[in-house]
N, C-alpha and C positions, 0 to 999 in steps of 0.2 A: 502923514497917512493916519487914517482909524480904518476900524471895522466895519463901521457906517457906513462909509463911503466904499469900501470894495464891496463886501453886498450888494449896495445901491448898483454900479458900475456891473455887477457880474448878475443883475437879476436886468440888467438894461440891456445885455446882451453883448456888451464892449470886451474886448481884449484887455486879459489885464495883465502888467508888466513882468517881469522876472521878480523887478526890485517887488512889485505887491506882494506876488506871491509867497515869496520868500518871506516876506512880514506877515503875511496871514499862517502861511509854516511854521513861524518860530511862535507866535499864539498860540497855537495850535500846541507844540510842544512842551512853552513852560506854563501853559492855564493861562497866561492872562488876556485869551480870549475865551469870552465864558461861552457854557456849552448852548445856549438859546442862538449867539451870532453862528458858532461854526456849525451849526444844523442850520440856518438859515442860510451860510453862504453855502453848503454841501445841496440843500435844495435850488438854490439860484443855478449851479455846476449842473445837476440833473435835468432843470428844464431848458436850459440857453446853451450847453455845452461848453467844450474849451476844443481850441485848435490844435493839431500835433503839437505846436511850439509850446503854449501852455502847459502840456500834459508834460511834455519834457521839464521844461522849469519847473513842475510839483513835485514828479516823482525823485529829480535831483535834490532838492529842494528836503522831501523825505527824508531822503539816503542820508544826506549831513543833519539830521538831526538828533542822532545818537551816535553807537558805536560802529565802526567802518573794520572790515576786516582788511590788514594787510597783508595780501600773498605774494611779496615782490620777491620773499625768499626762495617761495616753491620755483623748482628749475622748470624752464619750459612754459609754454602757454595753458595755463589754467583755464577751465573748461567745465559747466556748471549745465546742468539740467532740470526742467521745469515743468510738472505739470500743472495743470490748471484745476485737476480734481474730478477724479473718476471714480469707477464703484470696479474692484476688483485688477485696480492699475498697479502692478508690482513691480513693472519696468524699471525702475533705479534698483532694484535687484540683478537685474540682468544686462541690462544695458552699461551700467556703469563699468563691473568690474569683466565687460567686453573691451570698453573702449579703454578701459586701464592698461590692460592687459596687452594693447595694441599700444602702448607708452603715454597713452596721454592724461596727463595731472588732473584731477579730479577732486576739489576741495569743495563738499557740499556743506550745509547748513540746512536741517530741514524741519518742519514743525509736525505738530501731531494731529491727529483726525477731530474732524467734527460734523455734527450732522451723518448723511448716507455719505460721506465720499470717506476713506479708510488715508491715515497717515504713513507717513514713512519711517518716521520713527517709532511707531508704535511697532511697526512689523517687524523693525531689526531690533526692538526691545521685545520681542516674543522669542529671540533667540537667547537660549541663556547666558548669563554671562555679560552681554553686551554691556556695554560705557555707553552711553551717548554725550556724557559733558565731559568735554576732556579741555586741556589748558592750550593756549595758542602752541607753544613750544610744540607739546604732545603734536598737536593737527598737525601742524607743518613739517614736523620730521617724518611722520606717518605719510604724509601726500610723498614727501620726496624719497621715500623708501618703495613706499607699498602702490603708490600710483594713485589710491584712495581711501579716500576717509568722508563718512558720511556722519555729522553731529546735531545736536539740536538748537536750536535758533537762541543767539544769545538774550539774554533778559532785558537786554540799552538798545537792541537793535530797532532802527525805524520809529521810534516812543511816537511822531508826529503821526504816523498809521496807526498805530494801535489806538491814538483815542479818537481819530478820525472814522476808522472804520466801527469803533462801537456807537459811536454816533448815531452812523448810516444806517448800521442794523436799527436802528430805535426808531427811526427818521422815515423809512421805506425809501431810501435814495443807495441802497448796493446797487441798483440797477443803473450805474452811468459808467459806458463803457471810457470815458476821461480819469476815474475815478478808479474803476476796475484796475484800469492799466499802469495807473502812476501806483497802485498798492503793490500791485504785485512788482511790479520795477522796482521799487523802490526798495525793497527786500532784495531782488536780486543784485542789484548796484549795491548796495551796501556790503552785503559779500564778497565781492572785490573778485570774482572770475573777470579774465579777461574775453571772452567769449561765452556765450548764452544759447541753450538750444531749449525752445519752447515747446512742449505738445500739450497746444491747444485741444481740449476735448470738445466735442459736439453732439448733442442729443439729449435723450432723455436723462440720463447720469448725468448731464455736464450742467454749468453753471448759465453756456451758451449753448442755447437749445436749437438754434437754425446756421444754417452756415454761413448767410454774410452777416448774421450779428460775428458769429464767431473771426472769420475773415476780417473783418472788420478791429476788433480787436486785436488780432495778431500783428494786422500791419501794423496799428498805432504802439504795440508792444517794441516791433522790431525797430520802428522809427525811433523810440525813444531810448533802445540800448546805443542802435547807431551814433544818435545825437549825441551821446554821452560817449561816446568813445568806444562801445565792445561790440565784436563781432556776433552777430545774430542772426538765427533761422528760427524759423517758427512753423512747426506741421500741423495741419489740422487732422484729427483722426476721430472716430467714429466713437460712438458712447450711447448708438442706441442699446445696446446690451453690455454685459459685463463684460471686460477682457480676461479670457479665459475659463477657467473652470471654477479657481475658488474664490471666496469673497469671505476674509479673515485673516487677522495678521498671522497667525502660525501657519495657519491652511495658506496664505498666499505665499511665505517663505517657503514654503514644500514645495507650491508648485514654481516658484522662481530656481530653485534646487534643481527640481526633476529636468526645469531647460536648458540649463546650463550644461545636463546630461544629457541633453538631448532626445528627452523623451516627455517635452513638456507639449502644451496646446498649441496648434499653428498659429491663432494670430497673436499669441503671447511673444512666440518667438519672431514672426514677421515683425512685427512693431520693433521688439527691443532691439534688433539686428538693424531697423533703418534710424531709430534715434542714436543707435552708437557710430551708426556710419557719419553721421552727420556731427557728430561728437570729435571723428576722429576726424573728418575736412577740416571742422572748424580748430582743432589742432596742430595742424599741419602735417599730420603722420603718413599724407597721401595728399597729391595733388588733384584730382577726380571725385566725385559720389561714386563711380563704379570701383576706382580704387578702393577705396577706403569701405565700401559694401564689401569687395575682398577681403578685406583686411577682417573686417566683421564676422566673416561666414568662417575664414580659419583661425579666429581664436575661439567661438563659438566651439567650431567641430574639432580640434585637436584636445579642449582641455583647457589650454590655457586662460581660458576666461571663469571657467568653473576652480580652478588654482589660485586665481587671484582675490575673489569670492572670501575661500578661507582664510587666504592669506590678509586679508582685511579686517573680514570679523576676531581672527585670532589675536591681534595688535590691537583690538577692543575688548581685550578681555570676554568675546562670548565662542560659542563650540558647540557641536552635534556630534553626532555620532551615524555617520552614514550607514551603519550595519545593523541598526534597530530600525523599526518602523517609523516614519515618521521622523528618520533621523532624530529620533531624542527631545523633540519637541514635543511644547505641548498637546496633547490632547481632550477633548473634549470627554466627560464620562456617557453621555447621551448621545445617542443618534436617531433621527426617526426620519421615514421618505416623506416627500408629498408626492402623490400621484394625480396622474391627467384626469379628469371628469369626462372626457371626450378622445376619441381620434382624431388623428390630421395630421398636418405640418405646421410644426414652430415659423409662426412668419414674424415672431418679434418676441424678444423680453425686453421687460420695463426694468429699466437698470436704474434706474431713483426706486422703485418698489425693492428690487433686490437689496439696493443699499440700506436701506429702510428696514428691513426685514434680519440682516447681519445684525445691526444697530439693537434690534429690539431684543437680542437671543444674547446682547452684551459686546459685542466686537466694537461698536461705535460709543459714540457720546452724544448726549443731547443737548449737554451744556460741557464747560472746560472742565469742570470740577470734579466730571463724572468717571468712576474707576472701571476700565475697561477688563475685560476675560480675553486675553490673548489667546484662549484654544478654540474660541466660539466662531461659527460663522454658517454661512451658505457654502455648500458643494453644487455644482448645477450639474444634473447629469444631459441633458438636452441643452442646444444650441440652434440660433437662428437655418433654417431650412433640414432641420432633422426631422425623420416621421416618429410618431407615438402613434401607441394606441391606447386604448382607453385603460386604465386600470395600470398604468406602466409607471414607474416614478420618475419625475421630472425635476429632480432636486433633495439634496440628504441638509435637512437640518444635525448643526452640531451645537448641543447646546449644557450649559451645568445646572443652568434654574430654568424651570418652568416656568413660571408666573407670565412672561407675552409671549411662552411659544405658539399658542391659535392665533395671535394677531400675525406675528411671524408667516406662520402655515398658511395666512388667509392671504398676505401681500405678494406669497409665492406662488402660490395660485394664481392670483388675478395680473402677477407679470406677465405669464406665459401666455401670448397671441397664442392661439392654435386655428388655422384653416384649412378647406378643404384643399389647395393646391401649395407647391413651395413657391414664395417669392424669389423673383432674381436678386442674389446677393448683393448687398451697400459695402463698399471696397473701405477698406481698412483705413486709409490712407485718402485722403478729399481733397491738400493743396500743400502746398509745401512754399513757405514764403520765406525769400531770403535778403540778406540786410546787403547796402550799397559797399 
């Protein structure tokens, strides 16, 4: 085999083997395919495709090409949750130490923001105190005590992704859903859950802007965990606005706090309450979706998911203080509104502008290297089908530097649709795909 010939073969439109793939992977991993072929055979992938079977052989293929986490220790079925990147998505906040709390093992690996979409570990690094690198030993006695533990992606993980996908960015080939899906598999299989729950986003925030691209992805997600061994669901959910109120990693800790208390946003809580239910199916903690949505609603409402929360973060070294404002979090020293120019009804916010807009006032990055303000962000005080009037504020910048809060000010503005009538509500929730 060369590289010549798989090229050739994958810009001709052909099937190519396991055994190729896995040679063009391992190139891919130790350099000695140079970067001019795997940008050429990454554009061959974009225009010709690759079949499920393919995609499965890459992203497996991925996985073994660095470090593999082993959870054969943690008791019980391990259980791993995924989004695909949204603006204001805090649900591994709530969803997790739901479905913990309901017994099931939770050993996450998560990485940090980039662009408009906000990380997960930036947010539980906005908690004080928090560890995010801890040692194998540590995780695993932590999942099997505490039910969860959420850490940051190790440094050997997937190395075949890492310079595949800097590639693509260079290349203008991120956009191949074969590609898309063997990246993100390929992260998650190498994490080593034995079950996978995916929420697909869709819309203006999301990376899949219509719903059979996004459909479309999900399944070939869910095929390629099945193929591989782990049990899989994939939900598709909505991203033409932001979920919930705030958009900032201290601000979205607060309001994943306040739900836990049960006095957070409705579709913060709708979401997190059907990703843990589905968390705890793919667990076994209930035989049913309506089970196990039980199970949901009463560790949600008694406390004990808001229990499990501290009990997590506190075995990470971070803590708050629930009797100060803001539980003890950061805060911004600045706050200023944006107000409507207009009356009407909210019939849309742009949630890439929103994200966009976090990012500029410091919550985001715009490259890796960029040092984020964990107290900075968007508050939205309006939501899709609320009335304004004119002069009413439609959003509280929280910000410490001035220097882009007008560009800030101007993307939050021009997110907010405002018209004369309310549109019928787009349902939280769009399809729900699950594995054989």
């Amino acid at each position: 085999m060369n590289y010549y010939d798989l090229i050739l073969k994958k810009r001709d439109g052909l099937k190519m083997s396991r055994d190729e793939i896995e040679y063009v992977v391992k190139g891919i991993s130790d350099g000695s395919m140079p970067d001019y072929q795997v940008a050429a055979w990454a554009m061959a992938v974009y225009f010709r495709g690759m079949d499920s079977e393919e995609t499965t052989w890459l992203a497996v293929a991925m996985a073994n090409s660095g470090e593999q986490m082993d959870l054969s220790a943690v008791k019980g079925i391990t259980v791993d949750k995924h989004s695909t990147g949204g603006v204001g998505d805090k649900t591994t906040l709530v969803a997790i130490p739901i479905a913990a709390a309901a017994g099931v093992p939770v050993a996450k690996m998560s990485g940090r923001g980039l662009g408009h979409t906000g990380g997960t570990i930036d947010k539980f690094e906005s908690i004080p105190g928090f560890q995010v690198e801890r040692s194998y030993a540590e995780f695993i006695r932590q999942v099997n005590r505490v039910k969860a533990a959420v850490i940051s992606q190790s440094g050997n993980l997937v190395p075949a992704d890492k310079r595949l996908y800097a590639l693509r960015d260079l290349t203008a080939t991120v956009d191949s859903i074969p590609l898309i899906a063997s990246s993100i598999m390929s992260k998650k299989l190498a994490s080593g859950a034995a079950a996978i729950v995916l929420d697909v986003k869709v819309g203006q925030g999301a990376f899949m802007k219509d719903l059979p691209s996004a459909r479309a992805l999900a399944e070939l997600m869910v095929a390629i965990g099945t193929g591989a061994g782990r049990k899989m669901v994939a939900v598709l959910t909505d991203m033409e606005q932001p979920l919930g109120n705030m958009v900032g990693n201290a601000l979205e800790v607060r309001e994943a706090m306040d739900t836990l208390r049960g006095q957070g946003p409705r579709d913060l809580k709708e979401l997190s309450l059907h990703l843990a239910a589905e968390m705890i199916l793919l667990g076994e903690k209930a035989g049913t979706f309506e089970a196990a949505m039980s199970q949901a609603v009463d560790m949600l409402s008694s406390g004990a998911a808001a229990d499990k929360l501290r009990q997590m973060v506190a075995w990470q070294g971070g803590s708050w203080d629930e009797e100060k404002p803001a539980y003890g979090l950061p805060e911004a020293d600045c706050k200023q509104e944006v107000y409507a120019s207009e009356s009407g009804f909210v019939q849309g916010i742009d949630a890439f502008a929103i994200g966009r807009a976090a990012m500029y006032l410091g919550a985001g990055r715009e490259s890796l290297s960029d040092v984020i303000d964990h107290a900075v962000g968007v508050e939205l005080l309006k939501k899709r089908g609320d009335r304004v009037d004119k002069g009413e504020p439609l959003a509280i910048m929280h910000y410490n530097r001035s220097e882009r809060m007008n560009t800030a000010r101007e993307l939050i503005t021009q997110a907010f649709q405002l018209g004369s009538s309310a549109l019928p509500p787009i349902p939280l929730i769009l399809d729900v795909i699950r594995g054989a």
